[in-house]
C-alpha positions, 0 to 999 in steps of 0.5 A: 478711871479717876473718878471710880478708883476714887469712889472704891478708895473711900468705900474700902476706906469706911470699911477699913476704918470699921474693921480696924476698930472692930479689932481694936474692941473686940480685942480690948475686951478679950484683954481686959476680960482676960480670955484666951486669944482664940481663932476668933481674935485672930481672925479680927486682926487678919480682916483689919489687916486684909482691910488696910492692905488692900486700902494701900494698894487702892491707894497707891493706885490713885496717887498715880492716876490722881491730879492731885497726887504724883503729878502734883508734886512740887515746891509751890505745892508744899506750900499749900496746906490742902496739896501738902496733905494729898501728896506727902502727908497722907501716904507718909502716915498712911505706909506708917500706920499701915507698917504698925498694924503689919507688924501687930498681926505678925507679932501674933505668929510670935509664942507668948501669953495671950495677954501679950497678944492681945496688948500688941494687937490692941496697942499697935492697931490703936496706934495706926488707927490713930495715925489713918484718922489723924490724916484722912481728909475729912473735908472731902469725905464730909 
């Protein structure tokens, strides 16, 4: 059950990660092309949120069925850097990041001009986006 709730965390992951920064650009270019913030915009927002929300939830999942997760947790763990990453770093950054895109979307609900929509979805999906790719283990992706 690890094993396979480990492959569907990555996959979701790859698509998160595409769909974050398909938002982020196709976001970016309505702003600085000064359209109006239509359906269109909105609904990229929406699948990167769908994305990192349902990556969390896979995430969460792992953590608890993963040895190197939960059950892993103690003072000598903290001390390796590799051990650290899976069972602090990484969730800590990711629920971070996750709350910053959370609130990018929500503030979309919110009236105000569409260039303020586009800066806060731009601004806090880059923001998480930066954080999810500051604390991805790339050394077992890659």
């Amino acid at each position: 059950m690890y094993i396979a709730i480990k492959h569907v965390h990555s996959f979701i992951a790859l698509l998160s990660l595409l769909l974050l920064v398909a938002s982020v650009f196709y976001n970016s270019y309505g702003w600085v092309a000064r359209k109006p913030f239509s359906k269109t915009n909105k609904l990229m927002a929406l699948l990167g949120l769908i994305a990192v929300h349902t990556q969390f939830l896979i995430g969460l999942l792992l953590y608890f069925v993963s040895p190197l997760g939960l059950s892993n947790f103690s003072g000598e763990a903290m001390k390796n850097s590799v051990s650290r990453l899976y069972i602090l770093e990484h969730p800590l950054v990711m629920i971070v990041a996750l709350v910053l895109i959370t609130v990018g979307y929500s503030k979309l609900k919110q009236p105000s001009t569409d260039a303020l929509k586009f800066k806060r979805v731009v601004t806090l999906y880059s923001l998480g986006l930066v954080l999810i790719l500051s604390r991805i283990p790339w050394s077992m992706w890659l």
